[in-house]
Every structure is written in structure tokens, then in C-alpha cells.
N, C-alpha and C positions, 0 to 999 in steps of 0.2 A: 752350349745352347742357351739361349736368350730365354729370361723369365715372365711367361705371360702370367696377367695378373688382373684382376677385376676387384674394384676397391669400392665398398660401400661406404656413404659417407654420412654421418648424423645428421643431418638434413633430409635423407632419404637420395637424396642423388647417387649417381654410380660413375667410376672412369676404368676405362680401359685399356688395358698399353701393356708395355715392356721396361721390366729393371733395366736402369741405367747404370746402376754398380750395385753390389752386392747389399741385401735388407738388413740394417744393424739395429732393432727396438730402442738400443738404450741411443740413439744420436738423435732420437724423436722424432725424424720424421720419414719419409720415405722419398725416394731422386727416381722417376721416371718418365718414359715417353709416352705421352698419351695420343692414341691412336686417331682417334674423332677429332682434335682438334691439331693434329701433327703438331705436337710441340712438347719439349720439355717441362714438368710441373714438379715442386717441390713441397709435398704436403707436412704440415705438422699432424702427429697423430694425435693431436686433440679434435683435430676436425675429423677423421676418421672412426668410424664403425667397427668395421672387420677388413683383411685383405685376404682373396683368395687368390691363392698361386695353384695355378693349373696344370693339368696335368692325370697322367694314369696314376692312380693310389697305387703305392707299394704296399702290398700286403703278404706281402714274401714271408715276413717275420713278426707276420700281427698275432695277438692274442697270447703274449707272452708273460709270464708273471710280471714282470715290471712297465705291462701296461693296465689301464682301468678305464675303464668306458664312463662318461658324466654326458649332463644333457647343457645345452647352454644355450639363455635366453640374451637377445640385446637390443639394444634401446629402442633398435628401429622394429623388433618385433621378430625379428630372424630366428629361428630354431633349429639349432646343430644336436645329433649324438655324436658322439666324438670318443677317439681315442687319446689318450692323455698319457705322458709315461711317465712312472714313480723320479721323482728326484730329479728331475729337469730342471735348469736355469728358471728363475725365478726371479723376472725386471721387473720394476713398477710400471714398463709403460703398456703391459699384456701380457699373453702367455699364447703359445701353438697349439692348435687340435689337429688331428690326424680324421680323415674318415674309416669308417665301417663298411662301407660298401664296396664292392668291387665296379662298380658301375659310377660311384660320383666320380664330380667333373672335376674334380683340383685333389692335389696330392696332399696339403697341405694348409692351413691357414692361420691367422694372427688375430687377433682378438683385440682391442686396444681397453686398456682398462677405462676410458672415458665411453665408451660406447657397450661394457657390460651390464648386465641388468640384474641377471641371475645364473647361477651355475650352480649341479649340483650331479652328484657321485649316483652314480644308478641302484648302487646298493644300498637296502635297508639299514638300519643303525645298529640292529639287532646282529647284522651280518659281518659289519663290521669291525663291532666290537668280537665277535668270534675268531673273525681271519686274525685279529692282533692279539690270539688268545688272552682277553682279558675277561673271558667267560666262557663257562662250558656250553654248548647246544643244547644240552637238556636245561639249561637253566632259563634260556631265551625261551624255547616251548612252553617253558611253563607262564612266564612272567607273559608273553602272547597269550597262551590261553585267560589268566587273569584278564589283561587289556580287554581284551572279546568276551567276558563275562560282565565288566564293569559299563562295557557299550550297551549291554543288552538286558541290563537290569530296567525293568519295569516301575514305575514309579511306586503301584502296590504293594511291591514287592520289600523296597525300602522301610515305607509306610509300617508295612507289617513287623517288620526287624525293631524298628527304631520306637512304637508302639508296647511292644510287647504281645502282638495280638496275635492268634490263630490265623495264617495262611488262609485257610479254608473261609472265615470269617469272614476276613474281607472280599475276597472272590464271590462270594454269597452273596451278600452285602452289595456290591456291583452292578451282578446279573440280575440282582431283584428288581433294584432300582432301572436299568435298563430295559426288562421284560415287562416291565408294569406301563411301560409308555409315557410315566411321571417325566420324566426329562428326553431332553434331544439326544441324538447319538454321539455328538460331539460333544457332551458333557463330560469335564474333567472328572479324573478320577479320584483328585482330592477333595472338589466341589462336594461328592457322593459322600464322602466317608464323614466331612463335616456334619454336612446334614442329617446324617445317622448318626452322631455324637456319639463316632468311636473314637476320632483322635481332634486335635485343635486345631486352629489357622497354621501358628508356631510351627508345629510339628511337620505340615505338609509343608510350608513353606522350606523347612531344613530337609525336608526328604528329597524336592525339587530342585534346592541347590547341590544333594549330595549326589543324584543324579548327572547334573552337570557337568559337575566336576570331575564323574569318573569317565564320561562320554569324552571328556578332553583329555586325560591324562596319557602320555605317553608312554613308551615303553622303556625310555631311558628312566625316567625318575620310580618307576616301579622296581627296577631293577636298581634301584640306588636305594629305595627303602627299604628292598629285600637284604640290603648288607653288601652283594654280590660284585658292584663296584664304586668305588669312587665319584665323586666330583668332577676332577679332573682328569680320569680316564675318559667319561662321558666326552665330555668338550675335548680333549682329544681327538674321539670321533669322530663328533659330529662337525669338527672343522675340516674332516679327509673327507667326509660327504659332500659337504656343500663349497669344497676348493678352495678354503680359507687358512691365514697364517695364523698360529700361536704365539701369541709374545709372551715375554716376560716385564709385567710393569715395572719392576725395580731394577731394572736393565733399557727403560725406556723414554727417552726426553719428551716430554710433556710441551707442546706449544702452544705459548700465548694466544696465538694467531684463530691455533684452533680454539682453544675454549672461548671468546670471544665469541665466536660465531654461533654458539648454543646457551640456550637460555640456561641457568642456575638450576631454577625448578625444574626443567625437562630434565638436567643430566642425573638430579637424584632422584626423578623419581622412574627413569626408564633405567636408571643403572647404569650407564655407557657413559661412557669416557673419549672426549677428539683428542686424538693425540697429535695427529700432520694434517697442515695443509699444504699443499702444490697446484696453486693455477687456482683451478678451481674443483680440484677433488678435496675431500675430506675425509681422513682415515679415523675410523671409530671403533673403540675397544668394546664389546660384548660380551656377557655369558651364555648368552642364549639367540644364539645365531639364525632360531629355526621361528623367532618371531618375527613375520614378515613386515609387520609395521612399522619397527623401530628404519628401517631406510627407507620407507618412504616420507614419516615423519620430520626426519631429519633432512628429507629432500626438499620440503614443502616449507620447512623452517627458514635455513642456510643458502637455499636456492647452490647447490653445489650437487657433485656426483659423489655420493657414497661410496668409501672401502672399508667394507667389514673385516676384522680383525677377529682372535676370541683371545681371553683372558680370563684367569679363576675370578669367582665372584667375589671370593675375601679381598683380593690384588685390589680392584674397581672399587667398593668399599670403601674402602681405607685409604687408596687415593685420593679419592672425592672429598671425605673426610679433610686429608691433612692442607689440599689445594685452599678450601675455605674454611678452613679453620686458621689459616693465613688471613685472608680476608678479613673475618670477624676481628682479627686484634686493630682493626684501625676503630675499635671501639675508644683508645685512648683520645684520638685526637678529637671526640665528640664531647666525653666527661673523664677528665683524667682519675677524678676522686674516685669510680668507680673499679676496684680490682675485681677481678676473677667471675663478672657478669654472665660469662657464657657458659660457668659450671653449674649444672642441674643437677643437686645430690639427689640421688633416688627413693631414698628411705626420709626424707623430709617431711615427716607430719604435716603441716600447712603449709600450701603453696602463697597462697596471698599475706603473707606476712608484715611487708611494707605497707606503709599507709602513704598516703597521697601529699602531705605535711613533711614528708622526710628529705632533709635538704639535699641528698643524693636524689630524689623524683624529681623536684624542681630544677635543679642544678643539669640534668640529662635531656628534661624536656627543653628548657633555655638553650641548649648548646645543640641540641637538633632543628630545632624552629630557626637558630641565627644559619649553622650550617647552610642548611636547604635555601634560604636565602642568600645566603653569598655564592652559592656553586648556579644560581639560577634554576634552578629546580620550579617545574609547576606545581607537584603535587604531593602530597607528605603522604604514606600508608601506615597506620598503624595497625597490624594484624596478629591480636592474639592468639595463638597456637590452644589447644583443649587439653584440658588437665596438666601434667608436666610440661606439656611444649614451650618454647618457645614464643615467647613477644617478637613478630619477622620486624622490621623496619624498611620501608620502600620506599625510592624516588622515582619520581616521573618528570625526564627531562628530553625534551624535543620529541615528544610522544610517547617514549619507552620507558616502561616502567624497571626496576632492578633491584634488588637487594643489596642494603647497604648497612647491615646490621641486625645480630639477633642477641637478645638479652633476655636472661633469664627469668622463668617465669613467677619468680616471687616477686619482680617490681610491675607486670599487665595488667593486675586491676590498677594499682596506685596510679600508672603512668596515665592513663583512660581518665581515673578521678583525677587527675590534676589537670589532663587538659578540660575535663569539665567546667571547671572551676575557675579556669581562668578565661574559658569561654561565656561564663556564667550562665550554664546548664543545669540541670535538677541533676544532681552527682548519684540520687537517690530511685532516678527512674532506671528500670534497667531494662525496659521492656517493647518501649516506642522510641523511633527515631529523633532524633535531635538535633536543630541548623543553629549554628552561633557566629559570633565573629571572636578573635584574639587581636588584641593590637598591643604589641613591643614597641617601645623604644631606644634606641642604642647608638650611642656619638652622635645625639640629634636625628636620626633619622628616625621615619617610622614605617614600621611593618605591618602590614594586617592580613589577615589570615582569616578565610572560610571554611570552617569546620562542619562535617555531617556526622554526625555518631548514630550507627545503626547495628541491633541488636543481630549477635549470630549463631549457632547453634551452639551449645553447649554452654550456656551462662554469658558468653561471651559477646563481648563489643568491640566492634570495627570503631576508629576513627581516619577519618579523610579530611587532607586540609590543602586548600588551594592557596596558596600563595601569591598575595596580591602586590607585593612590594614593587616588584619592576614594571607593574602596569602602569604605563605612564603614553604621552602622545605621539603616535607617529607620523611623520610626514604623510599625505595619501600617496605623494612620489614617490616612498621608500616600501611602500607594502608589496612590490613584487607584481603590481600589475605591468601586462603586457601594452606595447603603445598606443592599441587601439582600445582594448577596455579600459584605459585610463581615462582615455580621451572621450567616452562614451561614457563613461561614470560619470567624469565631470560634468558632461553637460545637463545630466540629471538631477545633479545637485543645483542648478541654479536654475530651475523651474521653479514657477508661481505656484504651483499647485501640486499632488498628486503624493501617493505613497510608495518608498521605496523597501524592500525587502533586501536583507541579508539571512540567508537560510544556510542552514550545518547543520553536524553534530555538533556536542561542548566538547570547547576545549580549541574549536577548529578556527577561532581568533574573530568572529562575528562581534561581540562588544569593541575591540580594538577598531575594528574596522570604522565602524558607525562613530564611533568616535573621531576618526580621522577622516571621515568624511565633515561631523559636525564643524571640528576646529578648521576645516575648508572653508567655510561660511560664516565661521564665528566673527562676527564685522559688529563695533558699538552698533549700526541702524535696526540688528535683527534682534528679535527676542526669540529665546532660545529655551523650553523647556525639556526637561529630562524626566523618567520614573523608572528607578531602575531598581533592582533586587539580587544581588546588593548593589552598590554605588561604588564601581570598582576602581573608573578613571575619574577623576575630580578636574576641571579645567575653566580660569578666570573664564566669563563672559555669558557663564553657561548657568541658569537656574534648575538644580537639581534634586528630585526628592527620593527620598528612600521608604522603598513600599515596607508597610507593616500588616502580611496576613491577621500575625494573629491578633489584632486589633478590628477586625475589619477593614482594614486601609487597602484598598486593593488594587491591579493596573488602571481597573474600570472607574474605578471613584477618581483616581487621580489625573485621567485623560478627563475626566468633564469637570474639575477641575479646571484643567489648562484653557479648557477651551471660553472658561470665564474671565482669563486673568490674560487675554490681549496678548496673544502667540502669534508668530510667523513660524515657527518652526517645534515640530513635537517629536520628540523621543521617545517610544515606549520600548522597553527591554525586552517583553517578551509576550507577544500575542498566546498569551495561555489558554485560552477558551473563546468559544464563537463569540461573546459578549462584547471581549476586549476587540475583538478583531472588528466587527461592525462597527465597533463606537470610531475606530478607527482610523476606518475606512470614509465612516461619514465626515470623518475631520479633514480628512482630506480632499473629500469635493465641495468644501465648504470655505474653499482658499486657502488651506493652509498645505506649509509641507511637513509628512509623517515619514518617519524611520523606525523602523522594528526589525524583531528576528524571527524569527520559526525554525523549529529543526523538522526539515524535511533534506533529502538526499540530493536532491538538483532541483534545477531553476523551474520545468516547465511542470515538474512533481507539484510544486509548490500551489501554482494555479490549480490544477485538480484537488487538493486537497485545501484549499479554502473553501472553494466550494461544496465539498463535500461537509463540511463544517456548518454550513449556512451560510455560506455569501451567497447574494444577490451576484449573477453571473453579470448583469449588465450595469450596477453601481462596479465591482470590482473591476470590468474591464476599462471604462472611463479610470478611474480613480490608480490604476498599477501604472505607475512611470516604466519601473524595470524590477530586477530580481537580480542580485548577485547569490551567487551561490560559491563555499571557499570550502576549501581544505587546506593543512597542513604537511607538507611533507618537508622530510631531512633534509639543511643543507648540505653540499660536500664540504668538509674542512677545507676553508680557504688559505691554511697554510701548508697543507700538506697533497690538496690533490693534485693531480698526475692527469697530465695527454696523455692521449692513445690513439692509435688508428683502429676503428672497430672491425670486426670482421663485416664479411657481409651477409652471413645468416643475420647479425645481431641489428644491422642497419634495415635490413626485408621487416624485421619484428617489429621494428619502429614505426616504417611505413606501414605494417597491416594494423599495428595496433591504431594509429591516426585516420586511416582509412587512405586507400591509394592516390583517387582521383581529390581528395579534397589536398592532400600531401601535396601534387604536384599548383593543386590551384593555388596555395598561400604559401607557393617558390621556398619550400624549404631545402637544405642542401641537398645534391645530388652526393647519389656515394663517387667517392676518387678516392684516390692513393692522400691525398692532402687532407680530407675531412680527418678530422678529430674532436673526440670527446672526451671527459674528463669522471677518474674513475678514484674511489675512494682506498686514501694508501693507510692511514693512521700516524699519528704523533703526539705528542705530550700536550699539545693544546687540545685535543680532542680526546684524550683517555685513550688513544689506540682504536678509538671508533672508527673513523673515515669522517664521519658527521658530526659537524657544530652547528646549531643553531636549526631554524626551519624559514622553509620558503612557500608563498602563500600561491596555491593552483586557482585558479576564478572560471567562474562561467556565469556571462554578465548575459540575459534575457534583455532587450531592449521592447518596449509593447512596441506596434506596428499598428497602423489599420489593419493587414490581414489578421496577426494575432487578439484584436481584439473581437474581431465576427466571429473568428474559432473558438473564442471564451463563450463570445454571447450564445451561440450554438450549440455550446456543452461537448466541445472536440477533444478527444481524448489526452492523454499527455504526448502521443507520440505525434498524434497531427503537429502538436503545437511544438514540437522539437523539429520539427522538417521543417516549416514556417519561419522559426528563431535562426535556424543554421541556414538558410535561403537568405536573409536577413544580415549574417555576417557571427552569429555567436559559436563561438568553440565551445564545445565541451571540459569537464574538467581534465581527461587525460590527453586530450589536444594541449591546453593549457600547458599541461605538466611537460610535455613533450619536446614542446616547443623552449621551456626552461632546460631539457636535458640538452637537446643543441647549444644553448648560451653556457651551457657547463656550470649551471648550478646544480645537478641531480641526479642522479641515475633511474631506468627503469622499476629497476625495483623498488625504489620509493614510491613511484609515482603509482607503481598498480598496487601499492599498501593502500593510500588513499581515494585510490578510483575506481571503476568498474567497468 
């Protein structure tokens, strides 16, 4: 007899039909006839949910010791009880549930581990530690009745303990305060007893955490303080609860592929461990399986389907440990002179014992400053660790920050005073933030480096340094714009008059920009002034000066300035306050052409929030040429990425994320069997990243007559985005979108930086 079947799919869709030959999990996918569309279909179970094969349930020989009943949640939202039998085939690509009722529709069904959510054992933890005799029943009674004493302890109650006071006391004390009509009824209970200076702030504040804590504490770890079981009996458990596998870490291959994909700091400080990945699952070792946030976390990180694993906590530990404690020895190749940096003796009387003078300081600071500059790196972190910790060391390259070394905490003050010092800082302030510059030179070249050092909790000082050595000019043909906003930019720039904005956050390539628009127009007949803070791209033709706050010297002094010394053309770096912006603005209906930035998030943001500032609605709308607005996102490694034909859930995603009707208006491809786009594999030029380098998203605001009435009007930002996209502007994840078609990017860059 032929097997009818109804297969739900992660999309939410449904097919209905008949096996074509027998259902093998492990051959991935499924071979049937589908009845609505009479025809033959071969699914992979990555695109599947669940598959039910129908049918009368046999329940002939249900409810047998070697079955156990579990609940299971799945992507699509579905909710099964289910029968499950001890020791069954165990595939990566799912597992069978049986039903419970005599009345469901299907005998049978498959679950695909791409389309689980959640599973979990019907019985208590309490119950199942029993059934595997690893404790007595009187013992769980007791440690429940504890749990149900520790829920229903009264904050007073504590209070009273922790105090030393009479019971009755404070209950007095209480109902006084309450019957007197002195306070509301909602008056905390520790509020009261302060007031009455029976106990301190201190004290209730520890009462209310120790409340807390026992309001949350489970029955497994009571039962593990009590002596009664183990560790690893627990997790035992509670992995046959929730249908999960035990490993053994030192019986287990560790993949690159996976730890990659999870940040450093998340893996130590949530304790989990990737050990596989397949497609796009990712298997992750736990000790504490019943914390629901660590897969979602990881879901929202990695953008992948989570498989929970469990593992002892010592295993996870110590693997963490030994994986980057590999890592940290490429401390050589940064200062060889330094031996055994990463060992922290613990009985060490004084931590800060180096001085800032010691040629191993200087020699470590040198050889990470040249480092970070030869690998491209934007940003240097230095980050002191508190008391014994750790000095972390951080780069920021193509947006991502990552650790790339931690040295021991007797060189964190020195390392901080030397970069003072060569930043020429107060080495002595340790209290107020601090902006500087560094500049190296090395086989003729030179490096310059912007420093901030700001104070952080516990004596400690952050330093940050941006790295200006590779800022130099770009073509405005190589920035990544699209044909029409290039061709719209340009004609911007060769206006008589008006101001142009470039708006971001830092970091998101706006100085680069205006620069490369500048060297657009850099021609002997223009005169070309600059004010910038700092002065990061330096380029023949161009007059540029470097603001000094703390002199007095400021954007605003230096625009009316310019506007004495016979300008065509003004740079201001950064409209910081309504003052500069006006002086600005009036430079530019006054014949000249003005370039600046603002950090605001998109283009038509921008107009509401000048005004909001104090612009004059009907000087700014005269005076606005356009508005670029930019982000950054990852390129793909252009040695290593890979075609693909996308599915067509992931091509629907594309089109809704651009919006339908505008998708079909600016003829982007239509899905076929022939579309392809390009997806990141990793290689030796990229670190095993997928991504080298970044590509720049745009959304260029052109003014209009209608856009300027809707300014003069005071029309919201969104009027004035309906107006602009009528007009012909994309947004930035249009932008970006339309770069993942050309097979520079993938989605998930692109919604890193956009919204």
C-alpha cells in the first residue's frame, strides 16, 4: 500500500502526495508524488519542517517501558505530544514521533532537525533522576519541599534572619507603618524597615538578591548541594528530558568552521563551545541545556539553526581554555623579547610593576602600532582587565572587532603610559578623557594614529587608536557607487552654489568620501579650502587646516575665516552645533560650494534634524544641493567566493526586503534556474572569514522643487522619503541589495548595516 504523506515546509507551505520509494532520512531528502500539482518532486530536508505519514496510529503496543512521551515545538510553531522509543536510530537529519491518541491522523512522523525548535521529555528532572535510580524519592521530596520554601520566602523574612532581629519586630514595625496611613500600600517592605533604622540600604538590598536567587534556583542544583548527586549525573538527565546527546569533549573534533562563526567573548562567557557545522546548522556543546537564551543568542549571532549537545562543565572549561591559549602565543610574532606574558602569578604583591621607560613597553607598543598597520586594521583597542586581569588587545578590521592578544597585567598601566607619552598626553591625568595623535615612521613611511584614552571603572584606562596610515584618495569611480548615483553625485559637484551633505555613523567612510569627491574638482582655477579635526587625507591643490578646540580654534572661527580668504569651494568636517551649521549654510547661498558631515542615520533624517537644530527651513531648502547618506558593509572575498543558485524562499526575502513593486520597477532579475549569487567560502587571504575588505551602500537625496515646499512646510521625514523615492532615490538596503545581485555581499551584511 502506497504512503500518503503531508509535508510541512519552513516557509510555512504544505504538499501532499504519495512515496515514490521508500523514506531514507539519512539520503536527505524525500522522492514523491505530489498530488495538487501531479508530478513528481524531490525535496531536500533542509527545506522541510516535519513530514506526516498518515494513517491509523498503532497503539497495539503503546505505553511500553521502552517508550517515553516528549512535547515538540517547531519552527513553524507546530506543537506535537508524542511517543518516542528508548534507543532508536539516532540521524543528524531528525528523528520519529509516534502519536498518543487513538484518533490522530497519521501513524507516524519525521521531524527534520532543520525545522526543530524545541523538545522536551514530559517528565520532571526530579522524576527522572529517580527512574535512573540516581536518588531516592524521599530525597527529591525533600529537596521540592526546600525549592517551595525558598519560592515563598518573604522578603521580611530574610530581612529578619540576615539582621538578627526579632520576627515579631519587624512584622510590627510593618503593620505600624501601614496602619498609620504614613505611606501608600505599595510601599516596599525594605523602604519601611529603613526608615525605622532597623537594618541599612546594604542589608536589604542582599536580602532582595538572596530572595531572588532562591525564587530561581532549581531542583537539580539543590540537590547537588545537598551531596545527593553529581554534576554529571544532573546533565545526564537533563539531556533525556530535553532529547539531547552527551558527548565526550576529548573524544570530539573541534571545527574551525565552527568557532569562527561565534564571537571569543560570547563562547567564554556563556560557556558553550561549536563544535560542527553542516549547511547551515550549528552544533553547540553546553552544561546547562535548560537555559533557553543561549539558542537563541546564538541564533541571532551566527544566523544558523542551532543543535544543542550537553557536556561536563570542567570538559567546556578547559577546552575553551587550551583552543586560545593557542591563540595568545602568536604573542611572539608581535614582541619576540617578551617571554611568558600570558602568565599571571597570583600571589604577586604588585601588579603594576613595569614602568612605561622599560624597553620591553616600548618595544610591544612599536610592534603592535607597525602590526595593526600592516594587516589594515582600522582600529587598535586597548583594554585593561581589573585588578589581576588581563590587558585584552583588539582589532577592528572591515567593521569587526576581535581579539588578538592578552598580556599580562603587570605591563597595563606602563603600556597606557607609554602610549601617553608618545601621544604627548598628561601621563599624570587619570581621571578625564584624553584625544592625541602618534605619528611613526618606518622605511620612510609615515603612520599617524588617533588616540582617545578614557577613564574606566576600577582605576583603569581604555585606549583607542584609529589608524590613519592607509587613508589616502580614492577614485569617486571606485567607491562603490551605483550608475545612477554616481551620475547624480557628479552633477552635484559641479554646481555654482549650494551645500552638500554626507551623513553616517564613524567609521562608515564620510571623510573618505568628501574627499573624493573634493579631488573630483581639484582643478589649478578652484580654490579649495579644508577644516577638519583631525586632518586625516592630506591632497596637493587643497588648502587645509587643523582645528584646535582647545585653543579656541573652532569649525566656526575657521569657516568665517575662509569666507575672507577668496573660496570657491569649503570643507567643513563636521557641522557639530547649530552655529557651525548656519555659518554654513549661509556660505553657501552666498556663491560658494560647501561639503560637510553630520551623523544622522539616512538622508531625509537629516533635513528634520537641521532643523530641529535651528535651521531656517526656507534658507536650508534653497541652499541643500543633495544628502548622501553611506554605510559600510563586508566585501565577499574575491578570491575565494562561490556561485550558487539561491533557493527561492531566500530570493522572496530579497524581493520583500526591497519592496515588490519597486523590485519589479528598476528590472532586477527575475528568479530562474540560471540566477546566481555569490556566497562566502573562506581562504588564506581572508583568515577563513569569507570577507576581505568593505563595500560602500549609498542613499543619495537629490533636492527637487517638491522636496524643497515639503522642507519649507516643516513635512515630516517620511513625507520627504516618498518625495525622494518618487524622484528616483534608493534607500540604503535597496542599495546594498542591488550590490548582492552584482555578487559583492550577501544579505546578511547588508541588514548588519541597514534597517
Amino acid at each position: 500500500m502506497q504512503s500518503e504523506l503531508i509535508i510541512k515546509l519552513l516557509n510555512g507551505g504544505e504538499r501532499y502526495g504519495i512515496l515514490n520509494q521508500e523514506f531514507d532520512p539519512t539520503s536527505g531528502r524525500i522522492d514523491f508524488f505530489c498530488t495538487a500539482e501531479q508530478n513528481s518532486e524531490l525535496l531536500d530536508l533542509s527545506e522541510i519542517c516535519f513530514i506526516k505519514f498518515l494513517g491509523k496510529p498503532d497503539l497495539a503496543d503503546s505505553f511500553s517501558e521502552d517508550e517515553f512521551f516528549e512535547d515538540v515545538t517547531t519552527s513553524s510553531g507546530d506543537r506535537f505530544h508524542l511517543r518516542l522509543k528508548k534507543g532508536g536510530k539516532r540521524v543528524p537529519e531528525g528523528f520519529f514521533g509516534y502519536p498518543v491518541e487513538i484518533d490522530s491522523d497519521f501513524k507516524s512522523i519525521f521531524f527534520t532537525s532543520t525545522g526543530l525548535k524545541k523538545r522536551k521529555h514530559e517528565q520532571p528532572i526530579g522524576e527522572v533522576l529517580s527512574q535512573k535510580g540516581l536518588v531516592e524519592k524521599a530525597a527529591i521530596e525533600e529537596a521540592l519541599t526546600e525549592q517551595q520554601q525558598l519560592r515563598s520566602r518573604r522578603v521580611g523574612e530574610i530581612i529578619a534572619e540576615k539582621a538578627a532581629l526579632p520576627q515579631d519586630l519587624v512584622d510590627q514595625t510593618i503593620n505600624n507603618v501601614i496602619n498609620s496611613g504614613r505611606t501608600k500600600n505599595k510601599a516596599r517592605v525594605g523602604d519601611i524597615l529603613i526608615e525605622a533604622r532597623l537594618v541599612t540600604r546594604q542589608q536589604v538590598e542582599e536580602a532582595l538578591h538572596e530572595q531572588t536567587s532562591g525564587k530561581r534556583k532549581r531542583i537539580g542544583l539543590i540537590l547537588i548541594e545537598k551531596g545527593l548527586i553529581t554534576e554529571d549525573q544532573l546533565l545526564t538527565a537533563l539531556a533525556h528530558k530535553f532529547g539531547l546527546q552527551v558527548i565526550d569533549l576529548n573524544e570530539t573534533k573541534i571545527s574551525p568552521e565552527a568557532l569562527k562563526l561565534v564571537p571569543r567573548d560570547m563562547i567564554e562567557r556563556m560557556q558553550i563551545l561549536p563544535i560542527r557545522l553542516l549547511g547551515s546548522r550549528l552544533t553547540v556543546a553546553t552544561s546547562t541545556p535548560t537555559d533557553p537564551t543561549i539558542s537563541e543568542n546564538l541564533r541571532f549571532v551566527t544566523n544558523c539553526q542551532i543543535e544543542l549537545v550537553c557536556a561536563r562543565s570542567p570538559q567546556i572549561g578547559e577546552k575553551i581554555a587550551l583552543i586560545f591559549d593557542k591563540d595568545d602565543d602568536t604573542v611572539e610574532d608581535l614582541i619576540d623579547e617578551l617571554e611568558d606574558l600570558d602568565v599571571v602569578v597570583d600571589d604577586e604583591p604588585e601588579i603594576d610593576r613595569v614602568n612605561e621607560s622599560d624597553s620591553k613597553v616600548i618595544n610591544l607598543v612599536n610592534k603592535v602600532l607597525l602590526d595593526a598597520s600592516k594587516k589594515g586594521i582600522s582600529d587598535i583597542h586597548f583594554e585593561p582587565g581589573m585588578g589581576p586581569l588581563p590587558l585584552k588587545i583588539r582589532y577592528r578590521k572591515d567593521g569587526i572587532c576581535y581579539t588578538v592578544h592578552q598580556i599580562a597585567a603587570t605591563y597595563k598601566a606602563a603600556v597606557i603610559s607609554r602610549l601617553k607619552i608618545i601621544s604627548k598626553l598628561d601621563i599624570a591625568e587619570h581621571r578625564r578623557p584624553q584625544s592625541g595623535k602618534i605619528l611613526l615612521k618606518q622605511a620612510g613611511e609615515r603612520i599617524e594614529y588617533r588616540i582617545e584614552v578614557t577613564p574606566t571603572v576600577g582605576g583603569q584606562e581604555d585606549a583607542v587608536l584609529r589608524v590613519l596610515s592607509s587613508s589616502q584618495i580614492i577614485p569617486l569611480d571606485d567607491l562603490g557607487f551605483s550608475v545612477t548615483n554616481l551620475k547624480h553625485f557628479k552633477e552635484l559637484l559641479y554646481k555654482p552654489y549650494g551645500i552638500i551633505l554626507c551623513v553616517g555613523p564613524t567609521g562608515s567612510g564620510k571623510t573618505t568620501c568628501l574627499h573624493s569627491a573634493l579631488a573630483e574638482i581639484n582643478t589649478p582655477d578652484t580654490k579649495i579650502w579644508t577644516a577638519e579635526d583631525p586632518v586625516e587625507i592630506t591632497q596637493e591643490g587643497l588648502r587645509q587646516v587643523q582645528i584646535h578646540p582647545k585653543i579656541g580654534f573652532n569649525f566656526e572661527d575657521a569657516l568665517r575665516s575662509f569666507l575672507r580668504a577668496d573660496p570657491d569651494v569649503i570643507m567643513i568636517g563636521e557641522m557639530r552645533d547649530p552655529v557651525a551649521a548656519k555659518t554654513a549654510i549661509g556660505a553657501s547661498l552666498t556663491g560658494h560650494r560647501v561639503f560637510s558631515t553630520l551623523h544622522t542615520n539616512n538622508a531625509p533624517e537629516t533635513v528634520i534634524r537641521l532643523i530641529e537644530m535651528g535651521m531656517d527651513p526656507f534658507n536650508f531648502a534653497d541652499a541643500m544641493l543633495g544628502i548622501l547618506a553611506q554605510r559600510l558593509a563586508r566585501r565577499l572575498c574575491k578570491k575565494c567566493k562561490e556561485p550558487y543558485h539561491p533557493k527561492r524562499e531566500e530570493y522572496n526575502n530579497l524581493v520583500e526586503a526591497y519592496g515588490a513593486e519597486q523590485f519589479k520597477e528598476d528590472d532586477l532579475p527575475n528568479f530562474s534556474k540560471d540566477l546566481t549569487l555569490m556566497k562566502p567560502v573562506g581562504c588564506d587571504a581572508c583568515v577563513g572569514q569569507g570577507y576581505s575588505g568593505r563595500i560602500a551602500v549609498h542613499e543619495l537625496l537629490v533636492n527637487s522643487a517638491e522636496i524643497k515646499r515639503a522642507i519649507k512646510k516643516n513635512s515630516s521625514a517620511e513625507e520627504i522619503t516618498q518625495l525622494a523615492m518618487k524622484n528616483g532615490m534608493r534607500n540604503l538596503r535597496m542599495d546594498g541589495i542591488q550590490k548582492i545581485f552584482f555578487g559583492m555581499t550577501d544579505l546578511l551584511q547588508v541588514n548588519r548595516v541597514s534597517s
